[in-house]
Each structure stands twice: as structure tokens, then as C-alpha cells.
DOBA-823236 format. One line per field, with one value per residue (C-alpha): residue in three letters; residue number from 1; z, x, y. Coordinates in steps of 0.05 Angstrom, whole numbers, m for minus. Layout:
N
resn	[ALA ...] .
resi	[NUM ...] .
w	[Z ...] .
u	[X ...] .
v	[Y ...] .
***
This chain:
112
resn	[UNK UNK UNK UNK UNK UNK UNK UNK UNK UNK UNK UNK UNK UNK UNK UNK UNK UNK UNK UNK UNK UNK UNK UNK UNK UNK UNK UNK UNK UNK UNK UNK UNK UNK UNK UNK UNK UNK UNK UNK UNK UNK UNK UNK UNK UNK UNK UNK UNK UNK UNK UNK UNK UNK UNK UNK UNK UNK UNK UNK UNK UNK UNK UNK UNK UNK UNK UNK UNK UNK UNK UNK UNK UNK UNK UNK UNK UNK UNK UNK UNK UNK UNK UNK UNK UNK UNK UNK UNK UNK UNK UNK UNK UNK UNK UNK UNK UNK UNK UNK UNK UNK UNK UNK UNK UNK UNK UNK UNK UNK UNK UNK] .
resi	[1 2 3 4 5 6 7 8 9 10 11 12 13 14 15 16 17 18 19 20 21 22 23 24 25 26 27 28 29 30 31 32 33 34 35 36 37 38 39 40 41 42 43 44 45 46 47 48 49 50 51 52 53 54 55 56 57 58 59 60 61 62 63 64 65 66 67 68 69 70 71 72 73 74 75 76 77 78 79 80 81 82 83 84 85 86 87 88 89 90 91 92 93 94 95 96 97 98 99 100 101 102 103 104 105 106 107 108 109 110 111 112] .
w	[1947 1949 1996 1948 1927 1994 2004 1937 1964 2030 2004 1950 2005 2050 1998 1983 2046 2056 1991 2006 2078 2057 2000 2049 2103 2047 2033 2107 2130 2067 2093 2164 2172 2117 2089 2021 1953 1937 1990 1960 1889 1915 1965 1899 1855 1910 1915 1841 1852 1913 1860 1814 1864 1879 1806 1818 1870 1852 1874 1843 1861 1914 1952 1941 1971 2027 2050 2046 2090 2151 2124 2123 2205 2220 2183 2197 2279 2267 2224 2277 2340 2287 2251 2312 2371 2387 2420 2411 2465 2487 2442 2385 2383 2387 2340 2291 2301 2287 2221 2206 2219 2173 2117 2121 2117 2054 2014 2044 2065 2020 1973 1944] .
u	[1970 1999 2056 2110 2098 2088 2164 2189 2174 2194 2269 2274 2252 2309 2359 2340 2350 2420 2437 2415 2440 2506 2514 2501 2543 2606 2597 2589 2652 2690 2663 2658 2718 2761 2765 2791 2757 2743 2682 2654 2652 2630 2578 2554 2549 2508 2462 2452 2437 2387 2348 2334 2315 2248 2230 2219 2162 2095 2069 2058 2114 2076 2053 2125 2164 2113 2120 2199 2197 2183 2220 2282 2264 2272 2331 2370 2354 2383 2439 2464 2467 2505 2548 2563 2543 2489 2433 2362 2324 2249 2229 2265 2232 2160 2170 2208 2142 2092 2125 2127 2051 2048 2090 2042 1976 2002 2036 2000 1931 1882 1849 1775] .
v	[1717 1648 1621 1621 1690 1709 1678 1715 1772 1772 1748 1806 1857 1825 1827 1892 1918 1882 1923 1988 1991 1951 1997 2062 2028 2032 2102 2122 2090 2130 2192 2184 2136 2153 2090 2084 2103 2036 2031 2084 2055 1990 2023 2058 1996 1958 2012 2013 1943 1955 1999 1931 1889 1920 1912 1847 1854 1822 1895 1962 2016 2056 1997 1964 2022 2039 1965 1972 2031 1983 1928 1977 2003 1931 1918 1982 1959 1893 1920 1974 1907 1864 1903 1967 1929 1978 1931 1952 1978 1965 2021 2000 1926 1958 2001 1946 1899 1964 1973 1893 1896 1954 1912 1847 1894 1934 1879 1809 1825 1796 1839 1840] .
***
């Protein structure tokens, strides 16, 4: 797989991520916080959204998805310190860089 694939791919599986945790993060704080309808509708288009952008990967669906699945861990880690202060522990980082290596075999490592 060349670089700039390599780099398409790794932005729409960020961008992803920012919409499906984003777009969950609305609907949470309706139900959990009782903020106003409005997040929810929003939360609901961005997820709609977050179902697109994976379309776009160079990969087939299964491979796609089980690749997101650690991209997600990480971002859901990183999400939870910057957005509810909730620093990651020991446990979380190893665990974030397991799944990373788990992304870069199923989606990047070359193929015969």
C-alpha cells in the first residue's frame, strides 16, 4: 500500500472516530445530563455521518471495521483525558498501543 493511501486512511479512520464518539458524546449528555433536544438531533446526524466515512476506506468492510475497533480504544482513551479530564492510566496506554499494533497489521501490513 503506498504512503498516501496509507495517510487517506489513517485521516478517514480519525475522522471517523471524532464522529462516532462526538456524535455518541451528544446523545449521552441529553440523556445523562439533560441537555437539550438539540444534542440529540445533532449527536444523531453526526453519527449518520460517522456511518459514510468508512465507505471511503481503500479496504473491504470486515477488515475496515475490525481495524476501527482499535482505532476507536485509542480514541475513546484520548477522548475521555481531553474532553472529562479522566487521565489514562498505565493500563490504558498498553492496551491503546496493543490495539494500534492490531490496526497497522490488519489494514497496513503488506499482502502477497
Amino acid at each position: 500500500m503506498e504512503t498516501l493511501t496509507i495517510a487517506k486512511s489513517i485521516f478517514y479512520f480519525l475522522i471517523a472516530g471524532l464522529f462516532e464518539i462526538g456524535g455518541g458524546y451528544l446523545i449521552w449528555l441529553w440523556i445523562r445530563e439533560g441537555k437539550p433536544l438539540s444534542y440529540a438531533i445533532i449527536g444523531a446526524i453526526v453519527l449518520i455521518a460517522y456511518g459514510i466515512i468508512p465507505t471511503l476506506q481503500p479496504a473491504n468492510f470486515g477488515r475496515v471495521y475490525a481495524a476501527y475497533g482499535g482505532v476507536f480504544i485509542v480514541l475513546s482513551i484520548i477522548w475521555g483525558w481531553g474532553i472529562d479530564g479522566i487521565k489514562p492510566d498505565k493500563f490504558d496506554l498498553i492496551g491503546g498501543f496493543i490495539a494500534l499494533i492490531g490496526v497497522t497489521v490488519i489494514m497496513y501490513w503488506p499482502r502477497s
